[in-house]
NUVEX-936038 format. One line per 4 residues: number of its first residue (from 1); their letters; for each residue x negated, y, z negated of C-alpha. Coordinates in Angstrom, 3 decimals. Last residue first. Layout:
N
NUM) a) X Y Z  ...
REM end
This chain:
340
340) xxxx) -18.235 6.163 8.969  -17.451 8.977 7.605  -20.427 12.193 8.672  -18.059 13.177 11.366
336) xxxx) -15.557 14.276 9.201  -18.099 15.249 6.335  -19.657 18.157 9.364  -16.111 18.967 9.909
332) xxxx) -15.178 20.239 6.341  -12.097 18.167 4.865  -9.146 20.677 3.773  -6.424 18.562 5.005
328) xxxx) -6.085 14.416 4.503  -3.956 13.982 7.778  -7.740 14.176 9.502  -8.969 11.347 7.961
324) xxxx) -5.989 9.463 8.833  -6.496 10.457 12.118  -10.327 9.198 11.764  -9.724 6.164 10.628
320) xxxx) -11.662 5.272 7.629  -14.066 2.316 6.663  -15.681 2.540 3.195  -19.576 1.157 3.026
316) xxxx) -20.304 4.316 0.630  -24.082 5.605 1.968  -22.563 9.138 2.689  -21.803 9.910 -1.144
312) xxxx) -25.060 7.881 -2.567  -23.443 7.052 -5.975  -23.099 8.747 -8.914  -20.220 10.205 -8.451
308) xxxx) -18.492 6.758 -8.765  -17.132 4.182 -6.012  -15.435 1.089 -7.460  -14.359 -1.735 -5.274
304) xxxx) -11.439 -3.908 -4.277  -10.663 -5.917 -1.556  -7.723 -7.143 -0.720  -5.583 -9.564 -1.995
300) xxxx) -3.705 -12.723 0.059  -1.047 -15.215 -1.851  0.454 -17.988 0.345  -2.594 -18.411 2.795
296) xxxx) -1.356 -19.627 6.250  -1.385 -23.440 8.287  0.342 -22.920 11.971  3.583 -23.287 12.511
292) xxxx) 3.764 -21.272 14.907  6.302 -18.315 13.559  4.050 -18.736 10.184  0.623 -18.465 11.827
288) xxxx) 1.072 -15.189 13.817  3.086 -13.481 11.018  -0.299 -13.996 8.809  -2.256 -12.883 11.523
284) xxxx) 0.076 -9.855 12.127  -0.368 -9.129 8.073  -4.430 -9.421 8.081  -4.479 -7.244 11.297
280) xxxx) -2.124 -4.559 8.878  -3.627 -4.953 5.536  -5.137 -1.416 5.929  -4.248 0.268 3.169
276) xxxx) -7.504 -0.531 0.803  -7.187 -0.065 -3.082  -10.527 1.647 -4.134  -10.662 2.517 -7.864
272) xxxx) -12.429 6.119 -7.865  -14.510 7.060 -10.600  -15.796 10.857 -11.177  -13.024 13.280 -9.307
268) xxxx) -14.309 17.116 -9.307  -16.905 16.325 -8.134  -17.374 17.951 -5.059  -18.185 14.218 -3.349
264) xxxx) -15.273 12.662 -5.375  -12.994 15.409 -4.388  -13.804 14.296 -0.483  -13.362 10.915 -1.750
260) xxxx) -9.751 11.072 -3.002  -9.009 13.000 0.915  -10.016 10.351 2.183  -8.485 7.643 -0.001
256) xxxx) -10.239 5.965 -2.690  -7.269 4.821 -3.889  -7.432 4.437 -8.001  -8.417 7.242 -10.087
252) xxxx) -10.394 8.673 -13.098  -11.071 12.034 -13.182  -13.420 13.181 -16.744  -11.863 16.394 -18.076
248) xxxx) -14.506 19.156 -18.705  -16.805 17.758 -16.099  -14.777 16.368 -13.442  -12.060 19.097 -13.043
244) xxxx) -12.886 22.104 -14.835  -10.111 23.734 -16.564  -9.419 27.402 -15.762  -5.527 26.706 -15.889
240) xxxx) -5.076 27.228 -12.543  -8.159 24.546 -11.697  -7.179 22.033 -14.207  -3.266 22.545 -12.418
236) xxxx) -5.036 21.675 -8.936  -6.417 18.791 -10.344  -3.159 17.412 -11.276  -2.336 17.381 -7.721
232) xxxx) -5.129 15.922 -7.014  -4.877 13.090 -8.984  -1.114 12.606 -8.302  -2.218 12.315 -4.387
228) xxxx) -5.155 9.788 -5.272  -3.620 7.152 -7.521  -2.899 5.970 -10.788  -4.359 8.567 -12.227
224) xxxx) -6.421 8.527 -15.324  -7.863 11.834 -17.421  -10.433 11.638 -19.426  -11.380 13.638 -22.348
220) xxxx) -7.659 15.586 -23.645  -7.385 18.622 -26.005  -4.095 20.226 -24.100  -1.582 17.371 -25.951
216) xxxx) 2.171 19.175 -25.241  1.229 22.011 -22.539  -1.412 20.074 -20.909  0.055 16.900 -20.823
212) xxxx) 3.619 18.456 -19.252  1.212 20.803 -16.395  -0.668 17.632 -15.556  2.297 15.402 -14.949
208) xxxx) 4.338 18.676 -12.850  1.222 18.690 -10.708  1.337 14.634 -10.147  5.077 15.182 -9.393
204) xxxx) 4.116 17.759 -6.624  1.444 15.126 -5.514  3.553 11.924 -5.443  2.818 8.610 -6.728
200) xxxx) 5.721 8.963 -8.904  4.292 11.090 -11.229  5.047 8.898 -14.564  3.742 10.394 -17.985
196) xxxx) 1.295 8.478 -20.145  0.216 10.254 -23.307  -2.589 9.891 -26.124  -4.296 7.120 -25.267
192) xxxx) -6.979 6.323 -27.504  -10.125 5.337 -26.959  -12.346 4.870 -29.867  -10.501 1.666 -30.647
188) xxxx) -12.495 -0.368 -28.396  -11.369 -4.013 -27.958  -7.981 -2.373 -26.684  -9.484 -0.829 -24.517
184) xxxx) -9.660 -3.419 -21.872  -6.105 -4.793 -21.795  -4.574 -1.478 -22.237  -6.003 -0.490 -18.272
180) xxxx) -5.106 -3.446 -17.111  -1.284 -3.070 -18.334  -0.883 0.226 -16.809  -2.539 -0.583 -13.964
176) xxxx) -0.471 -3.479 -13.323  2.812 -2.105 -14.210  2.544 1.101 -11.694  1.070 -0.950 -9.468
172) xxxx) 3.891 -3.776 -9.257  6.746 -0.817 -9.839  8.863 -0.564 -12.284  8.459 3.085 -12.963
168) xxxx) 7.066 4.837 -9.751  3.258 5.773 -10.801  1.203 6.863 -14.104  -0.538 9.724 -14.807
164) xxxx) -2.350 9.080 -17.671  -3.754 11.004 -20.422  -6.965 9.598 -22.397  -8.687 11.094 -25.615
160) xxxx) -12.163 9.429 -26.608  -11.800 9.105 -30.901  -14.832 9.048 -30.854  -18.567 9.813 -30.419
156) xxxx) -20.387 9.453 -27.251  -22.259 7.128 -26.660  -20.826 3.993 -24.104  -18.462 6.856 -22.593
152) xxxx) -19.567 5.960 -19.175  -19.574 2.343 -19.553  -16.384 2.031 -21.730  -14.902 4.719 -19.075
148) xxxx) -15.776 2.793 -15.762  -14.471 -0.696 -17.461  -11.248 1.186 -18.138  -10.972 2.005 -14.580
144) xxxx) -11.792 -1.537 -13.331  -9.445 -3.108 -15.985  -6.665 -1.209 -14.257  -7.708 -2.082 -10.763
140) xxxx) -7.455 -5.885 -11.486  -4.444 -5.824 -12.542  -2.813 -4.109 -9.445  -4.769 -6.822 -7.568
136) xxxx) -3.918 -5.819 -4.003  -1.949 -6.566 -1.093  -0.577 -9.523 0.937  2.333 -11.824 -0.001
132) xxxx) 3.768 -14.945 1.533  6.814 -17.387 1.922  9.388 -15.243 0.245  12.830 -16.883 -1.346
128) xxxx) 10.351 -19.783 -2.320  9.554 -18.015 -6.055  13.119 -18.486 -6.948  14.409 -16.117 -9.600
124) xxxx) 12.196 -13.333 -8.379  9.780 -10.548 -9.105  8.275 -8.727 -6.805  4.668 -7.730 -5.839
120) xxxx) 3.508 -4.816 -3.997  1.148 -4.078 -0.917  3.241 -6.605 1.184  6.029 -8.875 0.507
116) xxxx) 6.573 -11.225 3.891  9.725 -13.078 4.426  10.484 -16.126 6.581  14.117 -15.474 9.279
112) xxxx) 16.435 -18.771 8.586  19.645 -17.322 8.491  19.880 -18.870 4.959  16.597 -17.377 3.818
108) xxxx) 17.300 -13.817 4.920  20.664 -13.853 2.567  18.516 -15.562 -0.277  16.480 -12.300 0.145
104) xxxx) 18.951 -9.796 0.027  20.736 -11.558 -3.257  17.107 -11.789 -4.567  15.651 -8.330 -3.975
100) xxxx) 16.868 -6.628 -7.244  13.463 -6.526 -9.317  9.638 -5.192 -8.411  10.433 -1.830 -7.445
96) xxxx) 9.297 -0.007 -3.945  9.416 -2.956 -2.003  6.691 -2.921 0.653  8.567 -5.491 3.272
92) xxxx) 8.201 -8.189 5.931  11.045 -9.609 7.745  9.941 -12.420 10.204  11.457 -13.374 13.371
88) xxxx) 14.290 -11.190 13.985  17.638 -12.008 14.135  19.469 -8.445 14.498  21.705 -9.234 11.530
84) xxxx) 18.725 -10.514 9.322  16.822 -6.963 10.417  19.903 -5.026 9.598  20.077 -6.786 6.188
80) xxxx) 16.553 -5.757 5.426  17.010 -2.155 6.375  19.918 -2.170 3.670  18.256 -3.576 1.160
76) xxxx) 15.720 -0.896 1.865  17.874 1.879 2.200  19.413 0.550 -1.767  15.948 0.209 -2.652
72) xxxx) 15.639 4.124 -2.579  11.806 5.828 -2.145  12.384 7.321 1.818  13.190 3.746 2.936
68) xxxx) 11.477 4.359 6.184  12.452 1.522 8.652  10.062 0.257 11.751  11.176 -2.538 14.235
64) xxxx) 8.036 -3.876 15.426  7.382 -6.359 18.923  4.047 -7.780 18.382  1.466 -7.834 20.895
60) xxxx) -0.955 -8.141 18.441  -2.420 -4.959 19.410  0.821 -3.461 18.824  1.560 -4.771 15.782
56) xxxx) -2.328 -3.818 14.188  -1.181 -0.270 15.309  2.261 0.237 13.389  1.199 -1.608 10.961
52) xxxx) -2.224 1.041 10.426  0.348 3.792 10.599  2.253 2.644 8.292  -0.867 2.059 5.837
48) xxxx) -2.055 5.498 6.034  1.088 6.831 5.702  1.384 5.367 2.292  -2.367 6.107 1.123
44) xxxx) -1.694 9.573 2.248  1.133 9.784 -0.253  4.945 9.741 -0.197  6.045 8.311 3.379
40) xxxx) 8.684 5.768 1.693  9.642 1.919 0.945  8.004 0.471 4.797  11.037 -2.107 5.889
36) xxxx) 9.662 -3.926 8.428  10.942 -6.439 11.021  8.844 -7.762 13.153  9.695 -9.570 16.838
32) xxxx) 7.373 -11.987 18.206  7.393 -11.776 21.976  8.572 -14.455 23.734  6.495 -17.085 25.090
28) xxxx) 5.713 -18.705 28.320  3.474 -21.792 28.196  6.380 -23.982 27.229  8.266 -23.477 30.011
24) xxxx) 11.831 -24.121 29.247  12.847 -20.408 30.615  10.727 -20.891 33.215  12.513 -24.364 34.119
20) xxxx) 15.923 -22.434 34.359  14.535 -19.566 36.416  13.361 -22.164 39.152  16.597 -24.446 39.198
16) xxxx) 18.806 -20.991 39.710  16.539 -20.313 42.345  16.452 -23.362 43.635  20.573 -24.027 43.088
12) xxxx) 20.877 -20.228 44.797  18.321 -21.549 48.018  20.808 -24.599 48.096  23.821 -22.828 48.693
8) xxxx) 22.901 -20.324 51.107  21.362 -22.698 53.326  24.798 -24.421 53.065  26.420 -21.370 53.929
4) xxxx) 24.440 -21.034 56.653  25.105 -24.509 58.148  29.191 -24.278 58.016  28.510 -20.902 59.989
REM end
């Protein structure tokens, strides 16, 4: 009996041995855990790029804990403190305003959890409360779009009337484009804008835009949108109100989602300001490197481009899932299978 319980004894210390040198095995590692607070599901552009985390995380292996905001900072705040509480590895974020993080953030930074800012910028008191970002030049598309019209409107006679449909106020695209835009025409005082109303990114709000403009300044030229949804939905009001979209008010808009270049091929939108959603590999890469150790880029932009309708519809070298392609409604089938 004295001899079995001896056995006993020293097959628990093995086992016990064995577990404790797996857990100090440096070849086994745990899964990377993500914490991301996404700021709302208001456009296609937005649900395009959640969806495209959600999959680049779980091809990285890469454990994700997933909060919608639903457009208030206060949700997000709050999403970020239950990440710091639940000790994740990295936070990353789309903020939905650019001020107000730094309490949350200096909170992430002492538990010792790295932040990522993606798609939009922030402002802060200490630029090392984040270590990266990843999205686009904001900037950048606003100069693109009035480059498009000073080309496009080279001859005809002035003054050249411009609404705009602007996005969430205070936000890093809203204030880029706005201020991109300005900086080009402003060397050509033929342009004039005329009104900028805020739609919130949304397509109801983008409808309500177009119907204000057109009741208060109806004789308008161009019209720009700071992205696709509030474009459309102001094309819908042209459309009501017997107002061609694309010929008797020129469509100017940054995106170049799906459903942005299905009105593009009618049309009915002539310049569209691509701003890719699909940062997710380049964000699980970045995550990758920081919990390793491993060298990263501080500041990462995508690419942007400018499709027009006068280019070769099927020849545009865009790259488009096919669910999101499908979440953008009324496409025909043959230009579904046609994207590549």
């Amino acid at each position: 009996m004295k001899k079995l319980c001896i056995g006993i004894i020293c097959l628990l210390v093995l086992c016990l041995s064995g577990c404790s040198r797996g857990a100090e095995d440096p070849n086994i590692q745990e899964r990377i855990v993500l914490g991301f607070s996404q700021l709302g599901s208001e456009s296609e552009w937005r649900i395009a790029a959640s969806n495209d985390i959600r999959r680049a995380a779980e091809e990285a292996d890469i454990q994700l804990i997933f909060d919608n905001a639903q457009q208030q900072q206060f949700n997000q705040i709050r999403a970020i403190r239950s990440f710091i509480l639940k000790g994740v590895d990295v936070i990353a974020f789309s903020p939905i305003v650019e001020d107000g993080w730094d309490n949350i953030l200096e909170e992430a930074r002492v538990a010792g959890i790295p932040v990522i800012v993606v798609d939009r910028k922030i402002e802060t008191a200490q630029e090392d409360l984040y270590a990266a970002f990843i999205g686009a030049d904001f900037h950048g598309e606003g100069v693109r779009a009035g480059e498009w019209m000073v080309e496009r409107f080279a001859r005809a006679e002035g003054p050249i009337r411009i609404a705009e449909i602007s996005g969430t106020p205070y936000s890093s695209p809203t204030i880029g484009r706005y201020e991109g835009l300005r900086e080009v025409l402003r060397d050509y005082p033929q342009f004039e804008i005329v009104i900028s109303h805020s739609g919130d990114f949304m397509r109801s709000k983008g409808r309500e835009s177009m119907e204000f403009i057109l009741q208060g300044t109806p004789d308008i030229d161009i019209l720009f949108s700071h992205n696709d949804d509030m474009a459309l939905g102001a094309i819908e009001i042209m459309k009501e109100r017997g107002i061609r979209p694309g010929i008797d008010i020129a469509v100017v808009s940054v995106d170049a989602q799906a459903s942005g270049l299905v009105a593009l091929r009618q049309g009915q939108i002539n310049c569209l300001i691509e701003c890719s959603p699909y940062a997710g590999d380049l964000l699980m890469e970045l995550i990758s490197n920081i919990v390793n150790g491993r060298p990263f880029v501080t500041y990462t932009y995508t690419e942007t481009r400018v499709f027009t309708d006068r280019d070769d519809f099927y020849a545009l070298p865009v790259q488009y899932r096919l669910e999101d392609i499908i979440v953008a409604a009324r496409i025909e089938p043959h230009y579904t299978m046609r994207m590549r």
